[in-house]
C-alpha positions in Angstrom: 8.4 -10.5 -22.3 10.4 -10.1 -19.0 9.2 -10.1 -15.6 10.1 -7.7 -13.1 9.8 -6.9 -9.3 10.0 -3.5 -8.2 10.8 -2.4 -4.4 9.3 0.9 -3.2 9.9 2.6 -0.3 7.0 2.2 2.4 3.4 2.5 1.0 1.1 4.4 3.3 -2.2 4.0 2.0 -4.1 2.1 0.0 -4.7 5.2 -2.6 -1.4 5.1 -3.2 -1.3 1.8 -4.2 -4.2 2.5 -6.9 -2.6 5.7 -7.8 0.9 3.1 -8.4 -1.4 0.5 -10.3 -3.2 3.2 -12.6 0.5 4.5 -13.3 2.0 1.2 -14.4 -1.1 -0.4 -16.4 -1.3 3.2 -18.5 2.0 2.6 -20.0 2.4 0.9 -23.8 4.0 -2.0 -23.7 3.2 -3.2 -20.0 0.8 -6.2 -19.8 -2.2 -5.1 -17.8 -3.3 -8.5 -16.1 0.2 -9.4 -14.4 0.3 -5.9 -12.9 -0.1 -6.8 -8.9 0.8 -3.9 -6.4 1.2 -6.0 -2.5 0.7 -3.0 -0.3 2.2 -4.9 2.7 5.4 -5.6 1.1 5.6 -1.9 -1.2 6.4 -4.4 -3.9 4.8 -4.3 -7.6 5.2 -7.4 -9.9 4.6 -7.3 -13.6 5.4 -8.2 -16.9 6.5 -5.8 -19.6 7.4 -5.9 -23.3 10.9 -4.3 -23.2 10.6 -3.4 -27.1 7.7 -1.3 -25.7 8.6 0.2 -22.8 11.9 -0.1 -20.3 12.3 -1.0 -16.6 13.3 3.1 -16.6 10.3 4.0 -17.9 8.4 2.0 -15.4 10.3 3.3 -12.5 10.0 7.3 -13.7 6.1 6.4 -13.9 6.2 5.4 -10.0 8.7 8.0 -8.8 7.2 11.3 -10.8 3.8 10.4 -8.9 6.3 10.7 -5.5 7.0 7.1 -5.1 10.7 6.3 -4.3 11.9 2.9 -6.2 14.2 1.4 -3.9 15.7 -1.3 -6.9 14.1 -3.4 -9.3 14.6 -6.7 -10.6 14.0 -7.8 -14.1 14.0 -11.5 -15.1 13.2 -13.3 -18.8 9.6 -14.7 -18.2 
């Protein structure tokens, strides 16, 4: 498992922090429970399997909803 920390641009409203959550927790591979979207810092924390699913995959799930990723981070866990 790795961990990582993704910086978005600006989040506007709460919505689109659901929308964000919902987008991340759908994909295979991600684990549901660490997913935490901070709407004050346009940050999202989780933990992924990267045999399931890549730190690409994760950022084309936030940016084709119209989410910029500004970078991401991945660490081991």
């Amino acid at each position: 498992m790795k961990k990582a920390a993704i910086q978005l641009e600006t989040l506007a409203c709460p919505s689109c922090m659901q929308k964000i959550d919902n987008a991340v927790k759908a994909l295979d591979g991600v684990e549901k429970d660490s997913v935490k979207v901070m709407f004050n810092a346009s940050k999202v924390k989780l933990d992924f399997d990267e045999e399931k699913v890549s730190i690409e995959n994760i950022e084309k799930a936030i940016t084709s909803m119209g989410y910029e990723v500004i970078k991401s981070q991945v660490k081991a866990k």
